[in-house]
MARTIDREN-438599 format. One line per field, with one value per residue: x, y, z of N, C-alpha, C in turn; residue number from 0; residue in one letter. Coordinates in pm, 1 decimal. Each point is the difference from the previous one (the first is absolute). Layout:
# MARTIDREN-438599
npx X / ...;
npy Y / ...;
npz Z / ...;
capx X / ...;
capy Y / ...;
capz Z / ...;
cpx X / ...;
cpy Y / ...;
cpz Z / ...;
resi NUM / ...;
resn a / ...;
END
This chain:
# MARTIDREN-438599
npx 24144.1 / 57.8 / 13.3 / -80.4 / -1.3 / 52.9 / -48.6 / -138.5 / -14.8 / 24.2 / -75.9 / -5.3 / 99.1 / 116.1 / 106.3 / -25.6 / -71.1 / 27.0 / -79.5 / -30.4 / 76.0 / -139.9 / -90.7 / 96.7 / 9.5 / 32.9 / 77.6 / 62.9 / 24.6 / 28.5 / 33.7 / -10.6 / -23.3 / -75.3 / 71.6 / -101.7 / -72.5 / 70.8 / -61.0 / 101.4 / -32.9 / 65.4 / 93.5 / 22.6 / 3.3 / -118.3 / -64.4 / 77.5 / -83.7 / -116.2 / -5.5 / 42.4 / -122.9 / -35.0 / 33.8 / -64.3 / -127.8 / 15.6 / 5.6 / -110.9 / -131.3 / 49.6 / 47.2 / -88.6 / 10.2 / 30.7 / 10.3 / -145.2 / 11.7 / 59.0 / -119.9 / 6.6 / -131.5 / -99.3 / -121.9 / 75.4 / 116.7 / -25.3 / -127.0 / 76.0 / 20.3 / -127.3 / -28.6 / 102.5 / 4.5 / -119.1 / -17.6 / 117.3 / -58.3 / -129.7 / 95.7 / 94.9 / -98.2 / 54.5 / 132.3 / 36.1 / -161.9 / 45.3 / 154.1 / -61.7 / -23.8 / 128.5 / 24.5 / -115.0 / -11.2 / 61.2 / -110.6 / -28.7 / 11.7 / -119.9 / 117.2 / 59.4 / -76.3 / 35.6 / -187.8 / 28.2 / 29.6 / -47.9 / -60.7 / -13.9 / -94.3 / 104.7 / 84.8 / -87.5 / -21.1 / 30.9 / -95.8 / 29.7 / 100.7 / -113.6 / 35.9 / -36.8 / -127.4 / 7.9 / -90.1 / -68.3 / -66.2 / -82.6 / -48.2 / 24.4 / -68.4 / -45.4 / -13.4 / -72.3 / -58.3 / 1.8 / -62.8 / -48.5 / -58.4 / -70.6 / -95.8 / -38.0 / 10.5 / -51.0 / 9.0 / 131.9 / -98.7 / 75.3 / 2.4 / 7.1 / 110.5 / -38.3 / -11.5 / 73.2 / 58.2 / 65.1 / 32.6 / 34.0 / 33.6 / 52.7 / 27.4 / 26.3 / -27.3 / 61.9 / 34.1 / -140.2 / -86.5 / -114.7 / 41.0 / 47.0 / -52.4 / -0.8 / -27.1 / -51.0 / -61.7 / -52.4 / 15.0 / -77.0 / -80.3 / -7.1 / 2.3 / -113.9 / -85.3 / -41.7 / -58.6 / -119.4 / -72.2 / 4.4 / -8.0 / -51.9 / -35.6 / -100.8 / 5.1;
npy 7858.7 / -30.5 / -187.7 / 99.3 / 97.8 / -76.7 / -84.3 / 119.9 / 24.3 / -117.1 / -41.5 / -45.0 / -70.6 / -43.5 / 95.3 / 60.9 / 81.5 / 67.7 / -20.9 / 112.5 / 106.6 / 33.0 / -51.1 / 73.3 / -37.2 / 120.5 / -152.1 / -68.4 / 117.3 / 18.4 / -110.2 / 102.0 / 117.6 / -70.6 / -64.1 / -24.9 / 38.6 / 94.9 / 94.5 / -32.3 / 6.6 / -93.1 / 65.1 / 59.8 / 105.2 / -52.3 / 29.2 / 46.6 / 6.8 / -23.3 / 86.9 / 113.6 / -6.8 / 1.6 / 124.3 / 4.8 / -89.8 / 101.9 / 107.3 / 47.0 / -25.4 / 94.0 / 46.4 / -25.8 / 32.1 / 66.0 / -11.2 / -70.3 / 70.3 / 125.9 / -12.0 / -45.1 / 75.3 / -61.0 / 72.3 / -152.0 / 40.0 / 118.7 / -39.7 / -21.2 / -79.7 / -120.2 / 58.0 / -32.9 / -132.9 / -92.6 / 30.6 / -48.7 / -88.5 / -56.9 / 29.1 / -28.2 / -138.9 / 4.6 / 64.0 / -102.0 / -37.3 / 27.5 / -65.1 / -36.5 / -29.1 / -16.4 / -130.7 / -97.3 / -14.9 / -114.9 / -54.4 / 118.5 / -119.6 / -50.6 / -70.2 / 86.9 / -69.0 / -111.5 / 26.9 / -31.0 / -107.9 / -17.4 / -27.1 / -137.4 / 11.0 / -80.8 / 101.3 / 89.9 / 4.1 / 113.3 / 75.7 / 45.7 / 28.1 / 102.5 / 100.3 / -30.7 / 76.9 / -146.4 / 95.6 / 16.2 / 129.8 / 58.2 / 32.2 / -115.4 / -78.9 / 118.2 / -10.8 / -146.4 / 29.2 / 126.6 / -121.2 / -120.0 / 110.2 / 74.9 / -130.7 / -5.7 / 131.5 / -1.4 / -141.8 / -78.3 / -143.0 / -71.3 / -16.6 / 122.2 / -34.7 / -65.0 / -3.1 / 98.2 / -92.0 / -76.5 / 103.7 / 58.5 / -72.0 / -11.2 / 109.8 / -12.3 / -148.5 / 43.2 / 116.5 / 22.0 / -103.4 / 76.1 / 19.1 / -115.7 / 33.0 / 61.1 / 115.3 / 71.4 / -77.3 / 44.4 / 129.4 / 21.0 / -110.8 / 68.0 / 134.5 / -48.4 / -46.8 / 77.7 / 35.3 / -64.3 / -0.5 / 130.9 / -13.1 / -130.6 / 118.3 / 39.5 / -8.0;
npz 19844.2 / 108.8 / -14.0 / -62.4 / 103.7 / 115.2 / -77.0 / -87.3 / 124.7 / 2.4 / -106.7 / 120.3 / -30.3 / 95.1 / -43.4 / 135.7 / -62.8 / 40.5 / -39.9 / -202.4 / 6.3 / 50.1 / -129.9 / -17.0 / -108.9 / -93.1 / -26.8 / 120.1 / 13.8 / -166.7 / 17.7 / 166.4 / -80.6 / -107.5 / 105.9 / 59.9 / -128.7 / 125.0 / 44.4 / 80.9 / 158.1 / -29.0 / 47.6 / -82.7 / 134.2 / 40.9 / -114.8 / -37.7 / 107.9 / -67.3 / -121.4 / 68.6 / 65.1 / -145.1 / 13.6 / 113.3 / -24.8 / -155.5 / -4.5 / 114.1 / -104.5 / -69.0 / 135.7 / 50.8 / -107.8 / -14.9 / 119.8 / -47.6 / -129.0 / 28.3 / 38.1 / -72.4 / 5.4 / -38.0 / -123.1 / -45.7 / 44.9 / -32.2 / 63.7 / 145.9 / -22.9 / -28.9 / 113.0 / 46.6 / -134.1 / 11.6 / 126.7 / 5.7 / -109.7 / 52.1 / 57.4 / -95.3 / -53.4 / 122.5 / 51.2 / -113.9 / 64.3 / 85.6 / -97.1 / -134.9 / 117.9 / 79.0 / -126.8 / 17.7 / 107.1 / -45.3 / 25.5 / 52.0 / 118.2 / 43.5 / 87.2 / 87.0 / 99.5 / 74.1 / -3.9 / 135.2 / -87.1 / 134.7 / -144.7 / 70.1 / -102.9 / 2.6 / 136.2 / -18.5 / -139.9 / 113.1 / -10.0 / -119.2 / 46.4 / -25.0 / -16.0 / -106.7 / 36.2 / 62.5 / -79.2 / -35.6 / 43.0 / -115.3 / 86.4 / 70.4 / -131.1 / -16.6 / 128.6 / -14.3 / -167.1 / 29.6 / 102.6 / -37.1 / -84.9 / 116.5 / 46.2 / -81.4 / 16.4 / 140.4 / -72.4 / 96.9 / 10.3 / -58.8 / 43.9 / -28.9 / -69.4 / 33.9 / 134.2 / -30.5 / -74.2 / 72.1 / 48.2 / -81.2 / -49.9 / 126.9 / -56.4 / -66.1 / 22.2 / 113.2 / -46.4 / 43.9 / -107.5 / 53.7 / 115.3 / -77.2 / -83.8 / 169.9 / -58.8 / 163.0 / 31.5 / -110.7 / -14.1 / 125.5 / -32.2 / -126.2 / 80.2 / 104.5 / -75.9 / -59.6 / 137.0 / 45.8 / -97.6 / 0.6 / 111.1 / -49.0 / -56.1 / -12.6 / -191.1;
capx 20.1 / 126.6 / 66.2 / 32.0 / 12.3 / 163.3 / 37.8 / 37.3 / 84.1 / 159.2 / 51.1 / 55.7 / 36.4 / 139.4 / 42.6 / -114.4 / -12.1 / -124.0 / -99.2 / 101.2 / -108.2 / -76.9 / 21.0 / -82.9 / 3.3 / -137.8 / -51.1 / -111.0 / -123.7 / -104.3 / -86.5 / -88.5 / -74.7 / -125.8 / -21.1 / -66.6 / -17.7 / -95.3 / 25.0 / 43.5 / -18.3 / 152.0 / 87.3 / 131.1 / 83.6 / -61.6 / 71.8 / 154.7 / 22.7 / -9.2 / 124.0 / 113.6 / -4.3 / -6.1 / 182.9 / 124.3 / -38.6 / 39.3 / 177.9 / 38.4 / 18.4 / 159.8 / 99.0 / -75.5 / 30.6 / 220.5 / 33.3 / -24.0 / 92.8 / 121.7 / -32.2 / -3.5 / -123.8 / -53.0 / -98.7 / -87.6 / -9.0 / -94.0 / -139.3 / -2.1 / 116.6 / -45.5 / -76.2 / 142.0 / 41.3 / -169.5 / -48.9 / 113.9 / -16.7 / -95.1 / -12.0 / 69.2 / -114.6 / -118.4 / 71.0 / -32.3 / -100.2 / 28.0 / 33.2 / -96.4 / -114.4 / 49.0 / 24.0 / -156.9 / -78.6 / -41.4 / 62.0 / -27.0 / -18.2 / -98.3 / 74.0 / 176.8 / 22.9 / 45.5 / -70.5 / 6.5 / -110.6 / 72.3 / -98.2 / 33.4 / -129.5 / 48.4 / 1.6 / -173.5 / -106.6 / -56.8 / 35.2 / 118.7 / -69.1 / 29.2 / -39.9 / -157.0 / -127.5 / -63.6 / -73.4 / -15.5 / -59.8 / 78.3 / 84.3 / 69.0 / 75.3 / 84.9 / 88.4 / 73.6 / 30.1 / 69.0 / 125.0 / 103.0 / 53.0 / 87.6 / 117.1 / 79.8 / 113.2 / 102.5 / 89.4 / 105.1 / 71.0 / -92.4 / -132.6 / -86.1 / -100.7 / -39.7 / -81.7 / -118.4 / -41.5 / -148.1 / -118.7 / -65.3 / -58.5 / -107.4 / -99.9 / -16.1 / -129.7 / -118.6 / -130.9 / -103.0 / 106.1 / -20.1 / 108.4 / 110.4 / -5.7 / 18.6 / 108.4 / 118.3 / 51.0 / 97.6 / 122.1 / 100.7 / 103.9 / 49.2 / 159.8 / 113.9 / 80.3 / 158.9 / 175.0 / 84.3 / 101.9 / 107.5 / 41.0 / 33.5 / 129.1 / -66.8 / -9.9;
capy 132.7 / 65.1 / -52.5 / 2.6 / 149.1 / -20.8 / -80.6 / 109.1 / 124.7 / -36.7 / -37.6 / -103.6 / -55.4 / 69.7 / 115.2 / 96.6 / 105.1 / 45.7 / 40.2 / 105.2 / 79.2 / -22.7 / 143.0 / 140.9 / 105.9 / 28.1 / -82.0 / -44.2 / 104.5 / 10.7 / -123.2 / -27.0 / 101.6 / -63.5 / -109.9 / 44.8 / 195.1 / -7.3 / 128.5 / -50.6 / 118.2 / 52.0 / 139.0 / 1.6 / -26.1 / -114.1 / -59.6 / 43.0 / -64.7 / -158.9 / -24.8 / -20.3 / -122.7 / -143.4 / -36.6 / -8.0 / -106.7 / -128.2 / 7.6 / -117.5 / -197.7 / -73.8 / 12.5 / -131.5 / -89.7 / -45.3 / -79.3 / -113.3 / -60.3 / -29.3 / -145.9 / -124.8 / -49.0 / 4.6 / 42.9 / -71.3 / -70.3 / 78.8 / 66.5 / 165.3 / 101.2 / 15.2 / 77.6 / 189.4 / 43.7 / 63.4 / 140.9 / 124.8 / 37.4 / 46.0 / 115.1 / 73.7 / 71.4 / 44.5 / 98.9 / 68.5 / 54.5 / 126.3 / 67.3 / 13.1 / 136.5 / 145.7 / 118.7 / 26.5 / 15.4 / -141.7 / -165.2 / 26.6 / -64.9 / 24.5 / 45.1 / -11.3 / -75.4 / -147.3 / -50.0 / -142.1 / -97.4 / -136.5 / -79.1 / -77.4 / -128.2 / -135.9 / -35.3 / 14.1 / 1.5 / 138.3 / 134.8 / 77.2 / 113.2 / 66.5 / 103.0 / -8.7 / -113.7 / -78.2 / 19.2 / 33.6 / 117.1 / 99.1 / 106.1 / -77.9 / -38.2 / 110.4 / 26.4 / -205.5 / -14.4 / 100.4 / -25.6 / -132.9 / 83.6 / 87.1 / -79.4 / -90.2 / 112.1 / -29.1 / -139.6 / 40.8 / -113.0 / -149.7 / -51.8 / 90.4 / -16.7 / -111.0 / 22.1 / 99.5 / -16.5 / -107.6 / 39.4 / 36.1 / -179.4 / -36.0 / 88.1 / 37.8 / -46.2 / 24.2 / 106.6 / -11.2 / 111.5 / 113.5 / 58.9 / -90.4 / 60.1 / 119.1 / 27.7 / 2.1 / -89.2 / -97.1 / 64.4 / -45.3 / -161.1 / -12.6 / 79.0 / -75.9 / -121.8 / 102.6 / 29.2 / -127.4 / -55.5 / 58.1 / -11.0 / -86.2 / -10.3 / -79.8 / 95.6;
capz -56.0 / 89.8 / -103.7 / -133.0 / 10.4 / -3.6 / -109.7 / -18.2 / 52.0 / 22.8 / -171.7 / 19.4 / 94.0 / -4.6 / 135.4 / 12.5 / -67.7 / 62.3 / -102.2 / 34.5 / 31.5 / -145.9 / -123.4 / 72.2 / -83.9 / -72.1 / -99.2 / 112.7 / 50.8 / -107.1 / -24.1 / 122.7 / -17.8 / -30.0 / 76.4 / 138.7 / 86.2 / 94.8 / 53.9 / 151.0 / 78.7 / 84.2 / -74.2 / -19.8 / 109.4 / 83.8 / -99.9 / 60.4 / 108.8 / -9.4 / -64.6 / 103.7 / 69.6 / -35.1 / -92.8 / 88.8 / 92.1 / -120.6 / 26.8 / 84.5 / -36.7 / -68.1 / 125.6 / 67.4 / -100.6 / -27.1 / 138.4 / -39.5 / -101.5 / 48.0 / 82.3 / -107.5 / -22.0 / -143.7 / 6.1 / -34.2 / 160.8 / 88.9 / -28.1 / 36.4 / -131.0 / -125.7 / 46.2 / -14.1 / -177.6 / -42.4 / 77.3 / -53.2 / -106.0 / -50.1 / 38.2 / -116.6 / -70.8 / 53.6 / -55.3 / -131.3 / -38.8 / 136.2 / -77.2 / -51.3 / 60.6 / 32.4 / -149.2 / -67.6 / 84.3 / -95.1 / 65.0 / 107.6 / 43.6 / 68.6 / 71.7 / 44.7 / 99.7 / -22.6 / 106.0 / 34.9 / 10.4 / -8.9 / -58.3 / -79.1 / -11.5 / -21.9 / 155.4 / 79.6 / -76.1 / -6.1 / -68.0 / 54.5 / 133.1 / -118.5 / 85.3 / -22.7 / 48.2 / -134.2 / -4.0 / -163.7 / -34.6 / -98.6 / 80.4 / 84.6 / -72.6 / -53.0 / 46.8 / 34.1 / -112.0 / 60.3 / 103.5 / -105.9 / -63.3 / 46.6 / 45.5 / -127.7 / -80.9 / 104.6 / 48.5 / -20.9 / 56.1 / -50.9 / 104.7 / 56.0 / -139.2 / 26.1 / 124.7 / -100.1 / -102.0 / 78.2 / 87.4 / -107.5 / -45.7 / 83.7 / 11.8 / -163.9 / -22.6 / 83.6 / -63.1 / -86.4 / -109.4 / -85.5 / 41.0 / -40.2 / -94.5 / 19.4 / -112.4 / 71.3 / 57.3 / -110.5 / 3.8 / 134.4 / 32.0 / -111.5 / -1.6 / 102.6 / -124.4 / -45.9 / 53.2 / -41.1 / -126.1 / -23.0 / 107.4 / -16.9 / -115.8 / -131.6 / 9.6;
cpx 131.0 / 78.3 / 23.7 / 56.4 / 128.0 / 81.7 / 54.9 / 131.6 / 124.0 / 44.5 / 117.8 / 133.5 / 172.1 / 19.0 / -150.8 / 57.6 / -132.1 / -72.3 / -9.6 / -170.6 / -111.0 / 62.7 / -54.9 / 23.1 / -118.0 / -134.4 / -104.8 / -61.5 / -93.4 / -36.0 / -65.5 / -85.1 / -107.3 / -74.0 / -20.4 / 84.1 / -70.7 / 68.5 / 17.9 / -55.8 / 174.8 / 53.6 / 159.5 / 130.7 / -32.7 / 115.1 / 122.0 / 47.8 / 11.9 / 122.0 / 146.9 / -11.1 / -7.5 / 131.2 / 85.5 / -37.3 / 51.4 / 185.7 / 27.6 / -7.5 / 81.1 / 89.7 / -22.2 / -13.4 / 140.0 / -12.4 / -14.8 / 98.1 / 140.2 / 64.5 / -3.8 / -156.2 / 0.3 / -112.0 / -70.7 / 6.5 / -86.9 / -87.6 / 34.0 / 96.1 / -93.5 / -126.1 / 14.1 / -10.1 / -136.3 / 2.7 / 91.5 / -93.7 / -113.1 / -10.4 / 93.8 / -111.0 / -128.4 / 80.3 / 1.8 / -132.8 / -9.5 / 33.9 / -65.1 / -112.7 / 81.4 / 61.0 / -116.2 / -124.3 / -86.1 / 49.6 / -18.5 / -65.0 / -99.7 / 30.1 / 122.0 / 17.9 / 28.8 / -65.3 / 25.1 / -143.0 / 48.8 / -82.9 / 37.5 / -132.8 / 18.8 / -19.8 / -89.0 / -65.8 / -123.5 / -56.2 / 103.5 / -2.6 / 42.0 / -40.5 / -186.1 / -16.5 / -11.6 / -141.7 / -36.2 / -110.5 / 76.1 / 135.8 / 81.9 / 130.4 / 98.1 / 98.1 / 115.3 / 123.5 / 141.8 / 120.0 / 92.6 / 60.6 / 190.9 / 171.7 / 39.9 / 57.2 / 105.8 / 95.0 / 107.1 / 84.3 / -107.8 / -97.1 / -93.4 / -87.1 / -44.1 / -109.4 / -128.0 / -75.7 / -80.5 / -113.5 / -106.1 / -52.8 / -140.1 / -109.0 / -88.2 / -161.0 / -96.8 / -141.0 / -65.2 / 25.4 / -7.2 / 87.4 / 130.8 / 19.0 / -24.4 / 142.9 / 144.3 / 78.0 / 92.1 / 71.1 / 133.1 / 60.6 / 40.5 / 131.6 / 69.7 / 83.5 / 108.4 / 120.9 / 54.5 / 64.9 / 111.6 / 112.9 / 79.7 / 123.6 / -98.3 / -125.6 / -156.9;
cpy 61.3 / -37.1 / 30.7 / 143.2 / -13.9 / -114.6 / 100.3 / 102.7 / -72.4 / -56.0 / -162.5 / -18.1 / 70.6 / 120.3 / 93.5 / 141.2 / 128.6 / 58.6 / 89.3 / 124.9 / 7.7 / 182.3 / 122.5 / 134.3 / 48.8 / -49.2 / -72.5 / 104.8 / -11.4 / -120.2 / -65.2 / 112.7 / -58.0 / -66.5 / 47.0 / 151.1 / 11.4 / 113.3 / 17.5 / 131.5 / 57.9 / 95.0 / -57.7 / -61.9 / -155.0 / -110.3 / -18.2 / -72.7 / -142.2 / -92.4 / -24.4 / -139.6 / -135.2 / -16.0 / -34.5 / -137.2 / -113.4 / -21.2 / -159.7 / -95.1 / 12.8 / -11.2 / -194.4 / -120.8 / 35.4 / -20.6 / -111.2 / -72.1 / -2.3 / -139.6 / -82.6 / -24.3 / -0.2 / -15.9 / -128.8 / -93.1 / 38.9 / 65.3 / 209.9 / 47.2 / 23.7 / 90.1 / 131.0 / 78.8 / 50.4 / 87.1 / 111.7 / 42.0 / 95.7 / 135.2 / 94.4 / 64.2 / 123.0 / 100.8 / 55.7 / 64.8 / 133.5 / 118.5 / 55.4 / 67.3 / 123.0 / 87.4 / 32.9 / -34.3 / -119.0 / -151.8 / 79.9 / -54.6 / 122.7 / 33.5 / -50.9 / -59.1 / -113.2 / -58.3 / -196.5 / -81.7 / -154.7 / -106.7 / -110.6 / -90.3 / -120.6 / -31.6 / 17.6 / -21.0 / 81.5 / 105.4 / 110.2 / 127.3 / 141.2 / 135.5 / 81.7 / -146.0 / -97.0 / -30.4 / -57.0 / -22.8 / 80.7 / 111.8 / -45.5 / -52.5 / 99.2 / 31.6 / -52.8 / 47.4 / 125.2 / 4.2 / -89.4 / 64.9 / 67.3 / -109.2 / -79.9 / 90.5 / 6.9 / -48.3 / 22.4 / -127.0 / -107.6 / -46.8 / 100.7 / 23.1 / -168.8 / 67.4 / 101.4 / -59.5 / -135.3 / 75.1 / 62.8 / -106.3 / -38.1 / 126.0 / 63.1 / -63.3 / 55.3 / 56.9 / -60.8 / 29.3 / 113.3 / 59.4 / -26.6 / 128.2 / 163.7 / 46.6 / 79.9 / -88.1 / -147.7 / 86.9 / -27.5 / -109.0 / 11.3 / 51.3 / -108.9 / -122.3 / 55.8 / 11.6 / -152.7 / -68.0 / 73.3 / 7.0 / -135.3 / -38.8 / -18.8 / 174.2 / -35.9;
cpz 45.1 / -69.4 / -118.5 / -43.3 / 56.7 / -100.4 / -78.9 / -0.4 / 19.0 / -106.8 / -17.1 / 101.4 / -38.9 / 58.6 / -86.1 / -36.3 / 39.7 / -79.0 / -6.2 / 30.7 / -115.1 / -27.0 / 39.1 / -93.4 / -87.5 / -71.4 / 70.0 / 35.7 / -89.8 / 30.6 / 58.7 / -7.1 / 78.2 / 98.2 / 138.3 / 28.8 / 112.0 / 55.9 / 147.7 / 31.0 / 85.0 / -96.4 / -57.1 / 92.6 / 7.6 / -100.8 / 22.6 / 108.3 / 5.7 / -115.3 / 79.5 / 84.4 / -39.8 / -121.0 / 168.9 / 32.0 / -141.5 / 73.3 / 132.7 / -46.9 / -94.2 / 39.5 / 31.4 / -127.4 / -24.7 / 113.6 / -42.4 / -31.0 / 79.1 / 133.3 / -65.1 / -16.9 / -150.0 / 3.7 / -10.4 / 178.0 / 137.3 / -3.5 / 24.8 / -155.1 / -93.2 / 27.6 / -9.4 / -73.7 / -36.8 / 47.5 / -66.8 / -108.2 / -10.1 / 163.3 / -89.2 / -81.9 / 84.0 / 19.0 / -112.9 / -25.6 / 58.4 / -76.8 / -101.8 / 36.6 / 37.5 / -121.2 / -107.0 / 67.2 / -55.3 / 124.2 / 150.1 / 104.4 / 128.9 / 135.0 / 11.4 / 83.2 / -14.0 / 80.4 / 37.0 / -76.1 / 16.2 / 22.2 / -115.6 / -5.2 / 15.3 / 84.0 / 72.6 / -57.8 / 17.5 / -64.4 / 96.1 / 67.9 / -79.7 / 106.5 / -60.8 / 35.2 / -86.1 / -24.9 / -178.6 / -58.4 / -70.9 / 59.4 / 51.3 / -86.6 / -116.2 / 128.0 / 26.8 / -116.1 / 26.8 / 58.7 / -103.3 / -68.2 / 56.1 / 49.0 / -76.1 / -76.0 / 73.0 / 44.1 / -50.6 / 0.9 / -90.5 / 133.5 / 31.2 / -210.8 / -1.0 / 75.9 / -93.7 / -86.1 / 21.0 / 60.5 / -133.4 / -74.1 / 132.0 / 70.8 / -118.0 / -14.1 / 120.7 / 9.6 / -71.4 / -185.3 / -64.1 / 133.5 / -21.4 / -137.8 / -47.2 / -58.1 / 62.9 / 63.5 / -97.1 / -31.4 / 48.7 / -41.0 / -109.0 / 6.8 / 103.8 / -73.3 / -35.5 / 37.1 / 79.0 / -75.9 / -22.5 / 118.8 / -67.1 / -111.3 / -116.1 / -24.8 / -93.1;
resi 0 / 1 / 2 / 3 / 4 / 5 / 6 / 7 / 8 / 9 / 10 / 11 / 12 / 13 / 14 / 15 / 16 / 17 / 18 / 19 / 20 / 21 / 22 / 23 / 24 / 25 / 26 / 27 / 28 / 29 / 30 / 31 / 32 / 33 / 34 / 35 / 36 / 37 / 38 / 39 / 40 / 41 / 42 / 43 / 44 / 45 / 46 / 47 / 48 / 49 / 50 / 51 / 52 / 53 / 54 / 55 / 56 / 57 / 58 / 59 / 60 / 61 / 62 / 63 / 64 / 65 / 66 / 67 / 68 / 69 / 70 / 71 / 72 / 73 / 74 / 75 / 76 / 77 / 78 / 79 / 80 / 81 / 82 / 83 / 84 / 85 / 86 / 87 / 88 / 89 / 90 / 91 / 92 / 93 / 94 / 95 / 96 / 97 / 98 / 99 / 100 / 101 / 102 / 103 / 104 / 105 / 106 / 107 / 108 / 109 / 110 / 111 / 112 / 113 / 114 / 115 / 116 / 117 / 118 / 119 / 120 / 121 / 122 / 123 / 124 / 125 / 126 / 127 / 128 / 129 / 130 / 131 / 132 / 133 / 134 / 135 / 136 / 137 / 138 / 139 / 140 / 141 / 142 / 143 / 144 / 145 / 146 / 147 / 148 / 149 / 150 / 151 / 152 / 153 / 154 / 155 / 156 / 157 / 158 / 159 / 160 / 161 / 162 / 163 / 164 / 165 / 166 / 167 / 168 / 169 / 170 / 171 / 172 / 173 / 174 / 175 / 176 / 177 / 178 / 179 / 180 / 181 / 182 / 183 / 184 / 185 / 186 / 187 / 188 / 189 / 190 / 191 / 192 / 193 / 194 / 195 / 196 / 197 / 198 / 199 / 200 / 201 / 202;
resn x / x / x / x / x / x / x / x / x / x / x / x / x / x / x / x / x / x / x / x / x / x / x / x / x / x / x / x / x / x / x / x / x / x / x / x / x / x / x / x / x / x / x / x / x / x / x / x / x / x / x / x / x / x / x / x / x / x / x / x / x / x / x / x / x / x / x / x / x / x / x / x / x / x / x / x / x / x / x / x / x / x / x / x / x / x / x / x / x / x / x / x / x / x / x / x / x / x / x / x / x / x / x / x / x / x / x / x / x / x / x / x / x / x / x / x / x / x / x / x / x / x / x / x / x / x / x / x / x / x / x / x / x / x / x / x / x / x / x / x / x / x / x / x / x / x / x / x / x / x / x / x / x / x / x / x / x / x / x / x / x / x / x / x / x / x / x / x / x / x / x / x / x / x / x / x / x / x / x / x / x / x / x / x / x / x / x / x / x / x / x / x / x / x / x / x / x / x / x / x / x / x / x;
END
C-alpha cells in the first residue's frame, strides 16, 4: 500500500517537481460540501492556529526536498525523497480540508492534533494501542469507531494513513454483528474512510 501511495505521489522518474498545492478554491469548497459534514467542537482562532502551523511544517518539507534535489537526489534514487514527496502531499490535502472548514465549516476534521500512532500490523501483528478500551460492546465500539474516525481525519503522513486504515480492516469484524451494525458506529468508519481516501488524493 506505501508502495503504491508514493508510486502515486512521485508520477515517475527524472528532475523532481514538488507536487503542486491541492485546490483550494470555491469550486473544491462546492464539491466537498457534501462529504463528511461534521460539526468540530474547536473555534475559529483554534482553527487559525493550526492552519499557521501546518503552512509552516508544508514550507519545511519543501525547504528539505529542494535540498534534496539540489544534492543531486532523485525521487526515483531515494526512499527518504520518495517519502518527502507523499507526506508533502497528502499533508497539502489535509491543509486544503482545514481550509474548506475555516471558509464553510465543510471536510472539518474531528481534531487538530497530530496524535502519535506508531502502529504497524505486519510487525506485531497486534491490536493497536488506541486510547478506548478494546472492548466491543456497543458503547465501547462507538467509541473504538470515534477515535479511527478522529485519527484518520488527522493524518498528515502516508504511514499514519496506512496504520489507520489497517487498524480499521482488523478491527471492523470484531463486534458481535448486531453491534458491527450499530448505525453510529458505521457512521464513524464510514466518515473515517473518507478522509482517508481523500487524504489520499482520491476522491
Amino acid at each position: 500500500m506505501l508502495g503504491i501511495a508514493l508510486t502515486v505521489a512521485c508520477g515517475g522518474s527524472g528532475t523532481f517537481r514538488p507536487p503542486p498545492p491541492a485546490d483550494r478554491d470555491d469550486h473544491d469548497a462546492a464539491e466537498f460540501a457534501g462529504e463528511d459534514d461534521f460539526t468540530p467542537s474547536y473555534d475559529t482562532a483554534a482553527l487559525d492556529r493550526a492552519l499557521i502551523d501546518e503552512r509552516g511544517v508544508e514550507a519545511k518539507a519543501e525547504r528539505a526536498i529542494a535540498e534534496f534535489e539540489a544534492g543531486g537526489q532523485s525521487v526515483a534514487g531515494s526512499d527518504q525523497m520518495r517519502v518527502l514527496v507523499a507526506d508533502l502531499a497528502v499533508r497539502r490535502r489535509f491543509i486544503a480540508a482545514l481550509e474548506v472548514c475555516r471558509s464553510g465549516r465543510h471536510l472539518c476534521p474531528p481534531r487538530l492534533d497530530d496524535p502519535p500512532f506508531p502502529y504497524d500490523y505486519d510487525a506485531t501483528g497486534a491490536l493497536p494501542p488506541l486510547d478506548a478500551p478494546l472492548r466491543f460492546d456497543r458503547e465501547s465500539w462507538r467509541a473504538i469507531t470515534v477515535e479511527l474516525h478522529g485519527r484518520a481525519c488527522a493524518c498528515r503522513t502516508v504511514f499514519c494513513l496506512d496504520a489507520v486504515g489497517e487498524t480499521i480492516d482488523q478491527l471492523e469484524p470484531k463486534p458481535m454483528l448486531d453491534v458491527q451494525g450499530d448505525e453510529v458506529a458505521s457512521e464513524s468508519l464510514t466518515r473515517a474512510r473518507q478522509c482517508l481516501f481523500r487524504l489520499r488524493g482520491k476522491r
